[in-house]
N, C-alpha and C positions, 0 to 999 in steps of 0.2 A: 389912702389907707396907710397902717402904720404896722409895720414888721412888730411884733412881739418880741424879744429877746428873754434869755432863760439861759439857767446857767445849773443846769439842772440834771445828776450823775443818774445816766439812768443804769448802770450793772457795770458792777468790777465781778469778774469771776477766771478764776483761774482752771488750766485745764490741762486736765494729765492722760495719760493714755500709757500702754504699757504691751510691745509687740515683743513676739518672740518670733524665732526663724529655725526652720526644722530639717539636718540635712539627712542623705539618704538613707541613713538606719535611726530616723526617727527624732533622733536627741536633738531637744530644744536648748536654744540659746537666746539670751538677751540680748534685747538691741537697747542701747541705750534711748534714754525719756528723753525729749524737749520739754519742758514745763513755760506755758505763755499762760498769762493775764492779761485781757483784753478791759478794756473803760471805756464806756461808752457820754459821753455829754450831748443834749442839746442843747445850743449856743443861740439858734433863731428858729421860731414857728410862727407861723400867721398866714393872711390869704397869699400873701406871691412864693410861699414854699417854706422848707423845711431844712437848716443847715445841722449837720451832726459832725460832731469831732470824734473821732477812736483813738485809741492811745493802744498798739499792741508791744509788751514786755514779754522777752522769751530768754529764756537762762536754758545753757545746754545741760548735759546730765550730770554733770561736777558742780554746778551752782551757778558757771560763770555767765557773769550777762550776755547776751548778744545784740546786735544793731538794734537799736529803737525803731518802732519804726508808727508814721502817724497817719491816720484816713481823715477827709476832709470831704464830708457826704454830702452833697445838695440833692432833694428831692424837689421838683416843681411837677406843672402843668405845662405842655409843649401848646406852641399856637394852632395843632392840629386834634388838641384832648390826650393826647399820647403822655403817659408817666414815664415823664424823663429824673433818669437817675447818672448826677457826676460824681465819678469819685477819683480825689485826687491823689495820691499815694505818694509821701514823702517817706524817706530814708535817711537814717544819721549816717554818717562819713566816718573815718578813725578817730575823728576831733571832736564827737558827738554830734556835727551840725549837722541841723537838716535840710535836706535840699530833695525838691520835687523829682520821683522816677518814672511817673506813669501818671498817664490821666483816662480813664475807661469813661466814656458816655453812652450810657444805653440809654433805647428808647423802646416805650412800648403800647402799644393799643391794638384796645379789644372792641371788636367788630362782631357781635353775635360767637359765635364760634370758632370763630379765627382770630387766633392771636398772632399779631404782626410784632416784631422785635429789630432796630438794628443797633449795632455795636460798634465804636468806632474807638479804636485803643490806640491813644497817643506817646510818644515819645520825649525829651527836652532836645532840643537841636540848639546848634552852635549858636546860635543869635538870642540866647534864652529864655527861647519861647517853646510850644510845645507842635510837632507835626506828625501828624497821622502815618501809622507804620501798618495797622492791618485795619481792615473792616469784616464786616460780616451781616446778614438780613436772614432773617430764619421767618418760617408763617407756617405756625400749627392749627390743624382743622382737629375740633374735639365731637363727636357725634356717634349715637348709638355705644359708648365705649370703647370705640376707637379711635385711638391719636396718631396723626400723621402730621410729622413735620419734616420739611424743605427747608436746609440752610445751606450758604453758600460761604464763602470765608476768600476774600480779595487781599492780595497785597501789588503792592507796588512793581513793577518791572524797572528794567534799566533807564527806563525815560520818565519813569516816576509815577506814570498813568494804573491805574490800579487795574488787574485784572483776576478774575476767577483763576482758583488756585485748588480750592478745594469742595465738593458738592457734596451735599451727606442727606439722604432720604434714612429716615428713622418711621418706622410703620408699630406701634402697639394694641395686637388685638387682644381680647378676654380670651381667654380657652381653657371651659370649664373651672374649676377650682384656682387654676393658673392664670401666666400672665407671659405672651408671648410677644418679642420684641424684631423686628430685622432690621438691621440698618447695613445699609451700605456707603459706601464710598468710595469717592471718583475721585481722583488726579487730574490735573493738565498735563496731558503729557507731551513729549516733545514733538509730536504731530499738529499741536497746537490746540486738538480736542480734549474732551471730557473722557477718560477710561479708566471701569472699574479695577480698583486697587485692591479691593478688601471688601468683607460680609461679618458681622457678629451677629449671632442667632442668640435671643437669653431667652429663659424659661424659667421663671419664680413661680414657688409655688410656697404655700403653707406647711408647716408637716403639725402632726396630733401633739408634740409636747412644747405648741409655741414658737416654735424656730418658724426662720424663712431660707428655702434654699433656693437660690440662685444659678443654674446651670448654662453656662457660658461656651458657645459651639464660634472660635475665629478661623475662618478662611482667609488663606492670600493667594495672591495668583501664582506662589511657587510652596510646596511642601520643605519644611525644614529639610539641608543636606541636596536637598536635589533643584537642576536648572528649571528654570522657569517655561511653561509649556504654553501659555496662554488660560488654561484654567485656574479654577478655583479648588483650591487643594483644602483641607482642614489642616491646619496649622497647631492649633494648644484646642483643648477642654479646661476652662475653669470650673470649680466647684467651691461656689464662695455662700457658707450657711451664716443667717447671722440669729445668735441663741439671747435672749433675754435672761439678765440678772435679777436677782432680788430685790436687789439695792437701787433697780431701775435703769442700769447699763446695760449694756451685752455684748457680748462674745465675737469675733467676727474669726472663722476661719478659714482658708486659703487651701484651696489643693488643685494641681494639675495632671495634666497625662498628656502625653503628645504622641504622634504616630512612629510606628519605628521605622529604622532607616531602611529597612529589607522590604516593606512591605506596608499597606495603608492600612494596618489592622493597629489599634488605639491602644497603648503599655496600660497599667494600674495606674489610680489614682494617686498621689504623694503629698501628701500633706506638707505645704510651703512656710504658710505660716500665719499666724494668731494672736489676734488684737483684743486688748482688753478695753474697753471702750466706758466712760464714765457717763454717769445719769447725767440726763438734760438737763440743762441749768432753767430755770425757771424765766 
């Protein structure tokens, strides 16, 4: 069989956004814009795969260019039916050149209702080749409308052997109108076990004029300001709504509250801060 080749632009589009940041009596301020244009090519498609080139261009908020930087997408079939996706991420240097930063290999297969996933994110090493710096394997069960997924995130120790580093159980069940999330997460900790670190609780919901609001409950094992007890303390509330535009964008706004130092009772809400978000590119 014979690789097709194509040289064929499939989307230039450029992409703006516009955040402001809100301090304690309210007044908003500008954060300055990134402005990126991404381009996309397919260079080869046929039965052994699929190669895509990106081109992403990004000018800070004066105009001035910043690092080029290019993706080098392979999509195939793995020998076990698994959709393996490499992507290779070159960066320009002061001199414009590009030279390879990163190489991500995922891989993924679906099994009925389980979806198995692993990731293996490469580095350049001395010898100019590329050697694996983290991994990770996650497997979500989707059933009755509920998703549960198991990932684990491995790196490397002193002797180079990879070991569990990070565990993270994510549970989302329907509830009602809403949509309720718990993940937890565990550390290695220097006992050489798995101990939980941390809990985020979210809770999405619709409201009547369109919006979606998002409420965001994180736990750590020590409450801001005060020493570590072994529990799970509430730590921030987010309250992250996101409002749809006309124009087909929407609004995203940012607010927190945390416990006070005197006492576990929860301050007001304070508005952080607020993204203007542009319509989907086509």
């Amino acid at each position: 069989m014979h690789m097709r080749f194509a040289t064929v632009l499939l989307l230039a589009c450029a992409v703006f956004g516009q955040t402001y940041t809100y301090d304690s009596d309210g007044k908003p301020t500008v954060l300055p814009a990134i402005q990126e244009t991404r381009k996309r090519k397919v260079v080869e498609d046929g039965p052994n795969g699929r190669v895509v080139e990106e081109t992403v261009e990004r000018r800070d908020a004066a105009g001035n260019p910043l690092p080029l930087e290019k993706l080098r997408i392979v999509e195939r079939k793995g020998a076990d039916g698994a959709n393996v996706v490499e992507t290779t991420t070159f960066r320009s240097d002061l001199n414009g050149r590009l030279a390879p930063a990163e190489r991500n290999l995922v891989s993924t297969r679906q099994q009925g209702e389980l979806t198995t996933t692993t990731t293996t994110l490469e580095k350049p090493n001395l010898n100019g080749g590329f050697e694996a710096v983290e991994k990770s394997a996650s497997q979500t069960m989707s059933a009755d409308g509920r998703q549960t997924t198991n990932r684990s995130v491995y790196l490397p120790d002193v002797n180079g052997n990879f070991v569990e580093a990070i565990r993270e159980r994510k549970e989302q069940v329907p509830d009602g109108k809403a949509t309720k999330e718990v993940t937890q997460e565990y550390r290695n900790a220097a006992t050489g076990s798995m101990e939980l670190s941390g809990q985020r609780v979210t809770v999405s919901f619709p409201n009547p004029d369109g919006s979606t609001t998002s409420e965001i409950t994180i736990y750590g094992v020590a409450a801001p300001g005060r020493p570590a007890d072994g529990q799970m303390h509430v730590r921030e509330q987010q309250l992250v709504t996101l409002k749809p535009t006309a124009n087909g964008g929407a609004v995203e706004s940012l607010s927190i509250r945390r416990p006070n130092l005197s006492d576990d009772k929860m301050g007001a809400y304070q508005k952080i801060s607020e993204k203007i978000l542009p319509p989907a590119k086509p």
